[in-house]
C-alpha angles and dihedrals in degrees: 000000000000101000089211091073092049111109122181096216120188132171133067093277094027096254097144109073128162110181138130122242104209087276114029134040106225137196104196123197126178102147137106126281114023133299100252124188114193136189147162100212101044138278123255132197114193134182123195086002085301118122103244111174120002139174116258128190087250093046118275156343136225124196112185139003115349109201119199133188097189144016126313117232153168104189101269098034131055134197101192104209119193098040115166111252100036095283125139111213111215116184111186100008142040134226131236107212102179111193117209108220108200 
């Protein structure tokens, strides 16, 4: 059999579904409630064999460029990305920018 076309398929409606489609390995979920991973030990996400974004004790880890289309928030506090002239609009914390002179 072509093993693109191979899908291991769970759940009662098949909702849960983990193949690969010639190009791109794929984990699909469509099915009620969220798609958890859990582990005891940590989660990884590499790129390229290079740990990208992992799970810490404390929550994650982000090694690398972090692009964002819209505001950052928690609920109470916002980081608006993406404000006109350069300025970075902060509401509930600050921001500590250091600068290396060489």
């Amino acid at each position: 059999p072509d093993a693109s076309n191979e899908r291991i398929k769970m759940g009662d409606d098949d909702d849960l579904q983990l193949y690969h489609d010639g190009s791109n390995s794929i984990i699909n979920h469509d099915g009620t409630g969220v798609l958890e991973v859990n582990s005891t030990s940590g989660v990884e996400v590499q790129y390229g064999g290079s740990t990208k974004l992992a799970s810490t004790t404390s929550g994650i880890s982000v090694t690398g460029d972090i692009n964002v289309s819209g505001d950052i928030t928690d609920g109470s506090t916002t980081l608006q990305i993406g404000a006109t002239d350069g300025i970075i609009a902060t509401q509930g914390f600050s921001i500590a920018i250091g600068v290396a002179l060489g």
